[in-house]
One Martini backbone bead per residue (centre of mass of N, CA, C, O) as a GRO file, in nm:
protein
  429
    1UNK     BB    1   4.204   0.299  -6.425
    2UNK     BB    2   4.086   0.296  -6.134
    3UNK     BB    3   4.111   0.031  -6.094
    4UNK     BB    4   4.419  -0.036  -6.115
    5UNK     BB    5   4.498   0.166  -5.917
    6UNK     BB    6   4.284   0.004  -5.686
    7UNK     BB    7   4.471  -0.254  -5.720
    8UNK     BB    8   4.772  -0.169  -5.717
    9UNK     BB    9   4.695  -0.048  -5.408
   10UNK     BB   10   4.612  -0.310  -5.260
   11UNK     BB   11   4.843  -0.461  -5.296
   12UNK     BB   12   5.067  -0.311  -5.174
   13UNK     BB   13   4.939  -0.325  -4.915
   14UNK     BB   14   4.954  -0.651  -4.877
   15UNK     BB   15   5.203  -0.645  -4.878
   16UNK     BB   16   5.357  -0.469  -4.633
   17UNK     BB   17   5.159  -0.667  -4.413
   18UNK     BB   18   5.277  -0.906  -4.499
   19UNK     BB   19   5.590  -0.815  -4.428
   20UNK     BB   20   5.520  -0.757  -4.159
   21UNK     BB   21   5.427  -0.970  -4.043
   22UNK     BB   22   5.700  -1.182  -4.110
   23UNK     BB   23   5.861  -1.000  -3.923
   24UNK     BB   24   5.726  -1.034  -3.670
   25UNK     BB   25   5.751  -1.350  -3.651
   26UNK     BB   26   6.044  -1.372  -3.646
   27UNK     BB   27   6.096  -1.201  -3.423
   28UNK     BB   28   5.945  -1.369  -3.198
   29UNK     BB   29   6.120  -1.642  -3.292
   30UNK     BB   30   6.385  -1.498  -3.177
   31UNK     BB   31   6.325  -1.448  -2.877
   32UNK     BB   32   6.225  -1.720  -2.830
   33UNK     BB   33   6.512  -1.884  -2.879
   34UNK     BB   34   6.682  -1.700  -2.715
   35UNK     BB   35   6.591  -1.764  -2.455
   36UNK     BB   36   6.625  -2.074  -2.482
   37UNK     BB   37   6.917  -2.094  -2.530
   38UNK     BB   38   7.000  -1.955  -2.292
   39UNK     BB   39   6.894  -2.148  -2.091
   40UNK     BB   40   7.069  -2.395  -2.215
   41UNK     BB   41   7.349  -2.262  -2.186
   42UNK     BB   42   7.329  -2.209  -1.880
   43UNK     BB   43   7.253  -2.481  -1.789
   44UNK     BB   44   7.494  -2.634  -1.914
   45UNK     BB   45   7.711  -2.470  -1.756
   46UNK     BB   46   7.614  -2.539  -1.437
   47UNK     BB   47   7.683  -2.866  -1.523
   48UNK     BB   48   8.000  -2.840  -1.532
   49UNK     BB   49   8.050  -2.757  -1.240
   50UNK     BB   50   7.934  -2.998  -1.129
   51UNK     BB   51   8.093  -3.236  -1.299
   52UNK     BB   52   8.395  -3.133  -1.184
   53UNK     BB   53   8.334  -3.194  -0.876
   54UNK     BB   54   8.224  -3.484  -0.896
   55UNK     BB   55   8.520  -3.576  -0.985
   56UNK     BB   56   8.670  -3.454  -0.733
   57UNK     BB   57   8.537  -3.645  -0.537
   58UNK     BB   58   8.558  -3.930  -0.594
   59UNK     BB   59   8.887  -3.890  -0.525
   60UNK     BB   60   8.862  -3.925  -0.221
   61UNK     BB   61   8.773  -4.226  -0.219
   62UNK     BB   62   8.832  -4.553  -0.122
   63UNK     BB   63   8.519  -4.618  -0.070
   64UNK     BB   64   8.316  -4.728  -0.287
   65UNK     BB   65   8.062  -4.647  -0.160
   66UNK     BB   66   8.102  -4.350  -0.139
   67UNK     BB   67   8.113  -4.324  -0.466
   68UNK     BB   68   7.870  -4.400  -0.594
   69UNK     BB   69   7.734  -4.100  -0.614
   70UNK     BB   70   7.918  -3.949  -0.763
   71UNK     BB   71   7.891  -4.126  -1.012
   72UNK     BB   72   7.609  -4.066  -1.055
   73UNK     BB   73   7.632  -3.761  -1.095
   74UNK     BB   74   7.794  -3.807  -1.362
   75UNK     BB   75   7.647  -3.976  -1.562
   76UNK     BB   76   7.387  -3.739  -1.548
   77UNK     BB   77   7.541  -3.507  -1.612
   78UNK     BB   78   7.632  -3.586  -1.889
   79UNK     BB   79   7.322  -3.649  -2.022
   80UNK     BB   80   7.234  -3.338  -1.941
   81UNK     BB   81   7.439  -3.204  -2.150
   82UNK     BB   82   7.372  -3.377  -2.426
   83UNK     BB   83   7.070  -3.248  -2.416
   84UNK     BB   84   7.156  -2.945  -2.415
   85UNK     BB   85   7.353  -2.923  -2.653
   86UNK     BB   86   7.158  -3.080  -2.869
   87UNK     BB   87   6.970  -2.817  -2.908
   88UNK     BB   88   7.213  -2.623  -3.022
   89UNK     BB   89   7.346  -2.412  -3.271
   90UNK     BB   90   7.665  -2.575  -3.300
   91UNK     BB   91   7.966  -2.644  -3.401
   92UNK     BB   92   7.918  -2.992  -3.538
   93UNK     BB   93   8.256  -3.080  -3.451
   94UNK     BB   94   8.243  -2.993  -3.148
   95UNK     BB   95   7.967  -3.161  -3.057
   96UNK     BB   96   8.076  -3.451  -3.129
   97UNK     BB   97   8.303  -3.444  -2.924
   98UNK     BB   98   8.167  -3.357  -2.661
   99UNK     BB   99   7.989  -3.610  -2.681
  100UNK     BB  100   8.194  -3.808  -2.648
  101UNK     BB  101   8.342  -3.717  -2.421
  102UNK     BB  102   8.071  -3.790  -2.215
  103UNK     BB  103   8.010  -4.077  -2.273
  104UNK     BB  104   8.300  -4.162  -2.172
  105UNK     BB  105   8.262  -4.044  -1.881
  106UNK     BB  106   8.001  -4.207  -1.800
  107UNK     BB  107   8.086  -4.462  -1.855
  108UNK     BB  108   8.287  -4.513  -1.686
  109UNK     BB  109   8.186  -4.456  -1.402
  110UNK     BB  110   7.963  -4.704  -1.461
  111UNK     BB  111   8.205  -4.887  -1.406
  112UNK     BB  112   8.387  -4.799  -1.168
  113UNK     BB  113   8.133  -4.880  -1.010
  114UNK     BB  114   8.171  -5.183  -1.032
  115UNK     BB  115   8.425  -5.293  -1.085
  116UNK     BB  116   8.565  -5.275  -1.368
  117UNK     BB  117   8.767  -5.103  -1.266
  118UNK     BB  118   9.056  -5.018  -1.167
  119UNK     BB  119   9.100  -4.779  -0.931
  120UNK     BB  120   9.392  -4.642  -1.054
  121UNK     BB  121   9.287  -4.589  -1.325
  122UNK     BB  122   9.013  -4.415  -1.271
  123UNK     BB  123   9.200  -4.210  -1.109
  124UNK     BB  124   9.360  -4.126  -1.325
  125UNK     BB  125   9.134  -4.043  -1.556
  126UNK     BB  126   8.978  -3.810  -1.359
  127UNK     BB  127   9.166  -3.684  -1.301
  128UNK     BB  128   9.273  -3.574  -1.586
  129UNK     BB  129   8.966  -3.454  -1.609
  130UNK     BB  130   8.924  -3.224  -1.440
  131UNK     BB  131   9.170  -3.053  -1.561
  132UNK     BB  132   9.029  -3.048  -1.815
  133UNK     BB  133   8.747  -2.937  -1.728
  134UNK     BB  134   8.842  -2.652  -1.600
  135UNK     BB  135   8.997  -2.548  -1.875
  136UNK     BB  136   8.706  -2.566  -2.051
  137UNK     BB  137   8.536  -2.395  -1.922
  138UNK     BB  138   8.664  -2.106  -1.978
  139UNK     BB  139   8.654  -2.150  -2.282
  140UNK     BB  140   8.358  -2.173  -2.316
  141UNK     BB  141   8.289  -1.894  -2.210
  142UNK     BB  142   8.420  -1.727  -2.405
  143UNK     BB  143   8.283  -1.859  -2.626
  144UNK     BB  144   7.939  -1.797  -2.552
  145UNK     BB  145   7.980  -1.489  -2.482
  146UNK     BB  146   7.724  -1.367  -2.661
  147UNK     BB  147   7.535  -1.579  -2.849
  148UNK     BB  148   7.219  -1.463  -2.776
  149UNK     BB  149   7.239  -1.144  -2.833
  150UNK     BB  150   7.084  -0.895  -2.914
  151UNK     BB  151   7.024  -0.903  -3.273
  152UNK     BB  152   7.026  -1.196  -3.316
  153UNK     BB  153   6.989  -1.505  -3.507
  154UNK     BB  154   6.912  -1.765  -3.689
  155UNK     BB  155   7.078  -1.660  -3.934
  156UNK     BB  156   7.327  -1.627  -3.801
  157UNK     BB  157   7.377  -1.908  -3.694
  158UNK     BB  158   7.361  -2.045  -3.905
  159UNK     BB  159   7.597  -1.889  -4.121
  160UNK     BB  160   7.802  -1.994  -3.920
  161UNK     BB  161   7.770  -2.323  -3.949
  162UNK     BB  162   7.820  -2.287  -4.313
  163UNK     BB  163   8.070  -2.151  -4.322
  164UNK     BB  164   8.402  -2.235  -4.450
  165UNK     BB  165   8.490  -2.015  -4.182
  166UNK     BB  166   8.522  -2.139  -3.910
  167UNK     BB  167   8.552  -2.075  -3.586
  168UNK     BB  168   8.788  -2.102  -3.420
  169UNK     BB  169   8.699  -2.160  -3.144
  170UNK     BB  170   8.579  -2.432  -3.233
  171UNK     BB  171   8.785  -2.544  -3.312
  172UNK     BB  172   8.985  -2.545  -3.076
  173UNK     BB  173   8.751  -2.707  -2.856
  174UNK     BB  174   8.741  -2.988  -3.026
  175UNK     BB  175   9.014  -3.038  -3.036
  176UNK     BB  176   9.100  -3.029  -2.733
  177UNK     BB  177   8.851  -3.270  -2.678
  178UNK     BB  178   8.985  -3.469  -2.854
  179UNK     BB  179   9.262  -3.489  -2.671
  180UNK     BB  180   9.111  -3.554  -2.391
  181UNK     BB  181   9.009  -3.850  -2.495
  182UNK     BB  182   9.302  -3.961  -2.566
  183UNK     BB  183   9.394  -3.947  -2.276
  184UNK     BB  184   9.159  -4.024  -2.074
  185UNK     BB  185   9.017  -4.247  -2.302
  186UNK     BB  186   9.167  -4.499  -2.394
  187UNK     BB  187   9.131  -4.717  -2.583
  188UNK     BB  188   9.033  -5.057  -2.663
  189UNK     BB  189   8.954  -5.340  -2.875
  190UNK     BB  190   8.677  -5.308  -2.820
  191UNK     BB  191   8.615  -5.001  -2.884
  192UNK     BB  192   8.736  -4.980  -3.171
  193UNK     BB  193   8.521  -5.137  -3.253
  194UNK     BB  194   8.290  -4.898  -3.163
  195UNK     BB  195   8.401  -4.667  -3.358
  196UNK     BB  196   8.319  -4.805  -3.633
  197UNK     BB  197   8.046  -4.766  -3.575
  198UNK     BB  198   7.998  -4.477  -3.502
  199UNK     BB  199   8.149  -4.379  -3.792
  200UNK     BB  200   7.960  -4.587  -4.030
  201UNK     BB  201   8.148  -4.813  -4.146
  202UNK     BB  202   7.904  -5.038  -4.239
  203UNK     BB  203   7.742  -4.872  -4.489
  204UNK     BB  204   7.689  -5.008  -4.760
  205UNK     BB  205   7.486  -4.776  -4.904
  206UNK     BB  206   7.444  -4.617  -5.142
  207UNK     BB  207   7.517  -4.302  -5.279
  208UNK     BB  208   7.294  -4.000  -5.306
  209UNK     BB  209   7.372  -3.750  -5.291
  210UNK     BB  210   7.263  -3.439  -5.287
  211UNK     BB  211   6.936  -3.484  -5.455
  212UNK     BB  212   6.895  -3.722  -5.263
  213UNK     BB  213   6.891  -3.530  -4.972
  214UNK     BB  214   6.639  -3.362  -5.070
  215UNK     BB  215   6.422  -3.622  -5.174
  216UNK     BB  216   6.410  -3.721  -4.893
  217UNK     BB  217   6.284  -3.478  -4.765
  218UNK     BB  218   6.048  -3.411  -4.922
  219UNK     BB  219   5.939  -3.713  -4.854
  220UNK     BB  220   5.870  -3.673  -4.559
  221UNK     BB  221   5.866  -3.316  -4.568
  222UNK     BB  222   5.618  -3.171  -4.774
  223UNK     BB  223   5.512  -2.920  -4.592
  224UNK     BB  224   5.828  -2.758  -4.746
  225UNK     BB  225   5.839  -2.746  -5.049
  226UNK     BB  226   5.854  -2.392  -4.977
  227UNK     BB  227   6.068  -2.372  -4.875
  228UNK     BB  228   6.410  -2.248  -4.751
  229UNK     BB  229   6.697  -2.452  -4.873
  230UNK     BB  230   7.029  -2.528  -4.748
  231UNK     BB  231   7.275  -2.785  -4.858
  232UNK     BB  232   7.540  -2.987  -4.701
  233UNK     BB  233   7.866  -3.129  -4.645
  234UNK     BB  234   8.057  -3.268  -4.482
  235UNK     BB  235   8.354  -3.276  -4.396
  236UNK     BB  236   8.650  -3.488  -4.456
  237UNK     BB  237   8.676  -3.491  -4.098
  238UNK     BB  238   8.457  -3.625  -4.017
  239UNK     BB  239   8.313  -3.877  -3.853
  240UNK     BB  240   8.111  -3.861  -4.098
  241UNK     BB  241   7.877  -3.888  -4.361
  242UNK     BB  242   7.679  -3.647  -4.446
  243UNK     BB  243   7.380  -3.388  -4.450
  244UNK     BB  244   7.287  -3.108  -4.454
  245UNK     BB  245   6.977  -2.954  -4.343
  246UNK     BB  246   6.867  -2.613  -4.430
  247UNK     BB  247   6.546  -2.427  -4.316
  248UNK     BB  248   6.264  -2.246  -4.412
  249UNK     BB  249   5.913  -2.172  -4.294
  250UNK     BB  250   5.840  -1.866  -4.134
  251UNK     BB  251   5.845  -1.973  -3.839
  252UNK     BB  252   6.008  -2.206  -3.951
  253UNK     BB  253   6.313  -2.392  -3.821
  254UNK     BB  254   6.597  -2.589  -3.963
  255UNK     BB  255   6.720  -2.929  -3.949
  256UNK     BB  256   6.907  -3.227  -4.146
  257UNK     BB  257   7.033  -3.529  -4.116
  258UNK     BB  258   7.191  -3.747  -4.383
  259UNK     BB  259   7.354  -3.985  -4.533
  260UNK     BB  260   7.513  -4.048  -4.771
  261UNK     BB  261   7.452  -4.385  -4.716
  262UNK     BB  262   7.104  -4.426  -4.777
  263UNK     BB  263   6.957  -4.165  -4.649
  264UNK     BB  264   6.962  -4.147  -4.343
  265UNK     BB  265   6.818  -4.054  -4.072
  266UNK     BB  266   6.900  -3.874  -3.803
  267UNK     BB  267   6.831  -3.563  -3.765
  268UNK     BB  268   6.593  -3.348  -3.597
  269UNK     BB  269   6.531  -2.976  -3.569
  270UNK     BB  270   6.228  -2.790  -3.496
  271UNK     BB  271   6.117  -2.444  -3.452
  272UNK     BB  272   5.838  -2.336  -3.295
  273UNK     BB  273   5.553  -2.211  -3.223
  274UNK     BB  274   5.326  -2.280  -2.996
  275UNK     BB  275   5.043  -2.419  -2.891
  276UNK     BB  276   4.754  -2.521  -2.671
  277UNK     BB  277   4.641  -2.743  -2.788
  278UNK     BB  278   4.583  -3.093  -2.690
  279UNK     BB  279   4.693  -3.431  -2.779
  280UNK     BB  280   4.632  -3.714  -2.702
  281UNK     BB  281   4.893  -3.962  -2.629
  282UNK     BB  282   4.803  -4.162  -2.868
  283UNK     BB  283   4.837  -4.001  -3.091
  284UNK     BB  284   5.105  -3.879  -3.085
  285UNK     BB  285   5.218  -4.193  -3.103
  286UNK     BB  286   5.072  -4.279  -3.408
  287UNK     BB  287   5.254  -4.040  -3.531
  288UNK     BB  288   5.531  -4.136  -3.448
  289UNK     BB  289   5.479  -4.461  -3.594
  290UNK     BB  290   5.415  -4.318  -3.907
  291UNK     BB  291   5.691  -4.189  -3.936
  292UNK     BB  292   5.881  -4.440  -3.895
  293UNK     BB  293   5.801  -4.567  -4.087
  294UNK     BB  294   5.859  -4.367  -4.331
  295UNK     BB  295   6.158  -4.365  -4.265
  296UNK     BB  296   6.205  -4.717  -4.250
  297UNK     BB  297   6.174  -4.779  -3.908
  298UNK     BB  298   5.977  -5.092  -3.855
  299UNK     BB  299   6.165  -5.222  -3.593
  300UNK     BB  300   5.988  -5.083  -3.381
  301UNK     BB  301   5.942  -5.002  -3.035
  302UNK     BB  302   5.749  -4.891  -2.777
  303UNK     BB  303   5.864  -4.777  -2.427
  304UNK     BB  304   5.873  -4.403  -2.381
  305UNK     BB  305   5.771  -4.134  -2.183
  306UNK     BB  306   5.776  -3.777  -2.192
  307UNK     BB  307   5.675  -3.462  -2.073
  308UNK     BB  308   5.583  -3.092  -2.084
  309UNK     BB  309   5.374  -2.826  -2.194
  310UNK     BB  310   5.486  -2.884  -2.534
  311UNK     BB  311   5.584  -3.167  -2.518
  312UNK     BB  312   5.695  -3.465  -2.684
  313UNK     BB  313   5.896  -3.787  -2.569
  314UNK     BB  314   5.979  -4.038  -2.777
  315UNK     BB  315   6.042  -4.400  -2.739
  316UNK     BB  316   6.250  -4.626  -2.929
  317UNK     BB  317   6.326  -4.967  -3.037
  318UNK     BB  318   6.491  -5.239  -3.137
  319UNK     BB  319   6.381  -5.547  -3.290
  320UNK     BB  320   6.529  -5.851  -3.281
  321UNK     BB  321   6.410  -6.129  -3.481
  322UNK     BB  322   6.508  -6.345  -3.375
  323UNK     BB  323   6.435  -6.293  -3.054
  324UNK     BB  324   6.288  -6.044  -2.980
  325UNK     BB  325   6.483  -5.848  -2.872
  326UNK     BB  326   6.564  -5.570  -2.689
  327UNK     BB  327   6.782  -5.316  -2.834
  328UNK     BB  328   6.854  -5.035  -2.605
  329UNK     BB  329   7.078  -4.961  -2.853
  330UNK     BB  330   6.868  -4.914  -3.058
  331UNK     BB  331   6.749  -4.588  -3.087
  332UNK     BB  332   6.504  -4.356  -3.074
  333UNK     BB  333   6.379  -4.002  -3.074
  334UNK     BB  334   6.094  -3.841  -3.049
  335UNK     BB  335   5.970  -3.484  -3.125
  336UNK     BB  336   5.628  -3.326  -3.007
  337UNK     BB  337   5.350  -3.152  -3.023
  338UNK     BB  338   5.063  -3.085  -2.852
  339UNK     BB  339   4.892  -2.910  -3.065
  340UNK     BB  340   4.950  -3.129  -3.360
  341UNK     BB  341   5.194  -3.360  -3.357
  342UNK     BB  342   5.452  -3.254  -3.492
  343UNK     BB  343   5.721  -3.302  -3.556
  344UNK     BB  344   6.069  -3.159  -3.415
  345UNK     BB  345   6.245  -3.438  -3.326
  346UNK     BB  346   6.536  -3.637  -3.458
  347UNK     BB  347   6.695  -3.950  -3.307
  348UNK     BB  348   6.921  -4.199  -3.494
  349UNK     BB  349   7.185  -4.269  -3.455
  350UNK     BB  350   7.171  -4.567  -3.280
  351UNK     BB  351   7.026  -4.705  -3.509
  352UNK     BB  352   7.260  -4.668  -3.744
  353UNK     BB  353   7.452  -4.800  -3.497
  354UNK     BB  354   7.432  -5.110  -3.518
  355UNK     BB  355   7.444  -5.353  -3.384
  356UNK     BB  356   7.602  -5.670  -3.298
  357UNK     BB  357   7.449  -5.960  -3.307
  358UNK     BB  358   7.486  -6.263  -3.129
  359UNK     BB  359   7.472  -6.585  -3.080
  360UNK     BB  360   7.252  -6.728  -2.802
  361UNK     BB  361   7.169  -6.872  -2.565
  362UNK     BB  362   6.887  -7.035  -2.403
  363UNK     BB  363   6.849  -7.085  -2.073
  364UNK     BB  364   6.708  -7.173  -1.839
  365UNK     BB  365   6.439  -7.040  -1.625
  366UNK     BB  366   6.401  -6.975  -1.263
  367UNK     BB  367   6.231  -6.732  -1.075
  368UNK     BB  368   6.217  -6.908  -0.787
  369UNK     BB  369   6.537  -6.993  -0.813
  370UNK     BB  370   6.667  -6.693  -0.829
  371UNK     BB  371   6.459  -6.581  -0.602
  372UNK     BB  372   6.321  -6.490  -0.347
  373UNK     BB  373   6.097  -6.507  -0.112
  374UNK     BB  374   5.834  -6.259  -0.214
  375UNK     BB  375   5.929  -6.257  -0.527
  376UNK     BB  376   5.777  -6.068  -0.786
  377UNK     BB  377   5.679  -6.075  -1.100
  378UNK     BB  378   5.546  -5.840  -1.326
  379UNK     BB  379   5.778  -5.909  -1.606
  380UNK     BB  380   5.869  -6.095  -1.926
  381UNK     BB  381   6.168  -6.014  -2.133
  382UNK     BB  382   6.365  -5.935  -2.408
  383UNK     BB  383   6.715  -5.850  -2.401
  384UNK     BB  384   6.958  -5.564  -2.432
  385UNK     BB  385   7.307  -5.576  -2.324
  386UNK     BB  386   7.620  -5.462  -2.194
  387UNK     BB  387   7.913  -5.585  -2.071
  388UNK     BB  388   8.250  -5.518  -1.948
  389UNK     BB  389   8.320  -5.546  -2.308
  390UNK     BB  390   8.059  -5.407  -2.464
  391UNK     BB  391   7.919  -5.645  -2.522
  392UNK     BB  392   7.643  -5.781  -2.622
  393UNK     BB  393   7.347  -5.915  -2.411
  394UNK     BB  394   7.130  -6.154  -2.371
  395UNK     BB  395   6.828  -6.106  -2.192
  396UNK     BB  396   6.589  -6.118  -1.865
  397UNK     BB  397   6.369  -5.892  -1.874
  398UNK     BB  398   6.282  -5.784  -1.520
  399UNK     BB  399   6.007  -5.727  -1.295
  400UNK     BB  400   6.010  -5.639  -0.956
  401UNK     BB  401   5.893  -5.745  -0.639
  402UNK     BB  402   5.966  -5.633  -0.289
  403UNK     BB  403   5.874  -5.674   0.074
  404UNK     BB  404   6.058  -5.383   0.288
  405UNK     BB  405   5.986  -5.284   0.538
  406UNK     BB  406   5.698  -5.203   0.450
  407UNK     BB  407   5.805  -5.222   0.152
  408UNK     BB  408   5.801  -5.158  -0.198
  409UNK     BB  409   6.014  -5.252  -0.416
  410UNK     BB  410   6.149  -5.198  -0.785
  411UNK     BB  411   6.257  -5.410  -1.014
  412UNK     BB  412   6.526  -5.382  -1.280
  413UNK     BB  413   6.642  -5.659  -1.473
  414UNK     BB  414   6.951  -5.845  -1.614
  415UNK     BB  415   6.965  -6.183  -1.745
  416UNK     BB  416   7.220  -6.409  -1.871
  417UNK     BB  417   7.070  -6.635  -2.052
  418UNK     BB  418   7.389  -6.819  -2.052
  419UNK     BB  419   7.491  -6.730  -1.738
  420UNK     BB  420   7.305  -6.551  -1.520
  421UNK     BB  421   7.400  -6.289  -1.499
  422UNK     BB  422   7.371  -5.958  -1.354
  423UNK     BB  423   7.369  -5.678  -1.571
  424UNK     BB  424   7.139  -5.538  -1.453
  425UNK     BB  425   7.037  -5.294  -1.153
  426UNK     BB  426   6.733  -5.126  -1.067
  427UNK     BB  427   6.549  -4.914  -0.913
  428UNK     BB  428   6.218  -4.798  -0.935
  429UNK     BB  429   6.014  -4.517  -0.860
   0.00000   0.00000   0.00000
């Protein structure tokens, strides 16, 4: 009897040790996502009021040479947004416009700036852009203060999200966007094109079902077997049809989107705390490209990396079979932690939504007679890109330097395989 006692007593004893224990890891890691999340939405908000100045700017001149600064920090600043935004456990209905409208806010300034856009429109497009950006400020300032306040944690964030009555504030916020962009850069019939991929509205692949989104997950991140998962389907307007899971595990909370067809990762994002110790950046590599495959993702190649405290994020381009040509707008982006290489996060976004790349000839290229006396190729390979018709065209991608004035500077070039074009130039730091 007495050991039984002495059982019970243990017992109850370790449960509620453990039960303390992961009380205070959740409050903990509640701490850390408010700090993070409260930094991204701080960050974003004035990114906001720059990117509405630098539109503002723009319209002051007449010479193009002049607005070229304010146009590069209009596209810096929309991508800058975009990459803050997509980490906030925002109303992903709201999250989806408000990315599309930067996109195409961005790509505008770039083509603006090349004099692909006659001046008079694009004069008026962003006139418009700018007042529809002071109005949605105020609204965003409203929608989001006090939204990582001490109380709330994860669970209220997800509750929010997968409610079946979103908050009014984030519909209302969404339809605003979704307004805007149909006002302010009315598609043309090329873009009509490239919004059906957009859309996802090419994938062929047999619908999934709910438990076929969760046998992928399971499939992919076995180390979750015992989390708490909660899958969800887009609304019938969503822009493309997906699957959410939101799980939790301990201290790791997150959330993975597969396609309703064909069951394709789109995205994830993981949050846990990180711990110092460091995997050099090899390792890293080699873990983000065996998960690449295991996802199903065969043909990518490794592009480049940024690294900051405590993770990595690398890119991976998708590599077009006929042509050996790097397609760098079907790209992924994985993020590692440095601690154990673990992924953490995942954008196949623009991978699921495959270009189509039509047939093209590749004419004779001779870089001697093509570029000035003392510039040096230092690497040639083929890529795509867009021409200003949004079409992808396949291109002879060089590294080239040339020294001047004592300098020497680095230049990335992309040259119209059968036209000879310079479809992009830039110099690289």
């Amino acid at each position: 009897m007495k050991k039984l006692i002495f059982v019970l007593a243990y017992t109850v004893a370790a449960l509620a040790i453990f039960s303390w224990s992961a009380s205070a890891k959740n409050e903990r890691l509640t701490l850390v996502l408010n700090g993070q999340y409260t930094d991204q939405l701080t960050e974003a908000t004035e990114q906001m009021n720059q990117l509405e100045q630098e539109v503002r700017k723009v319209l002051l001149y007449q010479d193009q040479t002049a607005a070229v600064e304010p146009f590069d920090n209009i596209w810096r600043l929309s991508s800058e947004i975009r990459n803050n935004i997509s980490g906030l456990p925002l109303d992903r209905e709201f999250t989806t416009e408000w990315m599309n409208y930067l996109t195409r806010l961005g790509d505008y300034a770039e083509l603006a700036k090349t004099g692909a856009i006659p001046q008079d429109k694009w004069e008026k497009a962003l006139g418009n852009a700018a007042a529809n950006l002071n109005e949605f400020s105020n609204e965003w300032s409203s929608a989001t203060q006090g939204m990582f306040a001490g109380g709330t944690g994860p669970d209220t964030w997800f509750a929010q999200l997968e409610s079946e009555e979103p908050d009014k504030r984030w519909a209302n916020l969404g339809q605003a966007v979704k307004t805007y962009s149909e006002s302010d850069f009315p598609l043309t019939t090329s873009e009509h094109d490239e919004q059906k991929k957009k859309d996802l509205k090419h994938l062929e692949d047999k619908p999934i079902g709910r438990d076929g989104a969760l046998g992928r997950f399971k499939e992919l991140f076995p180390d979750y077997d015992g989390a708490t998962i909660h899958v969800s389907q887009s609304e019938p307007d969503a822009p493309y049809p997906f699957y959410h899971i939101r799980f939790q595990d301990g201290a790791r909370i997150g959330y993975a989107d597969f396609t309703e067809r064909g069951g394709h990762l789109l995205s994830l994002l993981i949050e846990r705390p990180v711990g110092e110790d460091v995997l050099p950046e090899a390792d890293i590599r080699k873990r983000a490209e065996d998960f690449l495959r295991q996802a199903g993702y065969e043909d990518l190649v490794y592009e480049e990396a940024r690294e900051n405290s405590h993770f990595w994020h690398l890119s991976f381009v998708r590599v077009d079979p006929d042509t050996g040509g790097k397609v760098f707008a079907d790209g992924v982006q994985v993020k590692l932690a440095k601690d154990d290489g673990e992924v953490l996060g995942v954008n196949a976004m623009e991978y699921i939504q495959k270009e189509n790349l039509k047939a093209q000839p590749i004419n004779p290229f001779d870089p001697e007679e093509f570029f000035a006396d003392g510039t040096k190729v230092q690497s040639e390979e083929l890529g795509y890109t867009a021409n200003r018709e949004l079409v992808q065209r396949l291109c002879h991608l060089l590294i080239v330097t040339k020294k001047t004035g004592g300098r020497t500077d680095t230049y990335r070039l992309m040259v119209d395989t059968e036209t000879g074009e310079v479809l992009k130039s830039e110099i690289l730091d």
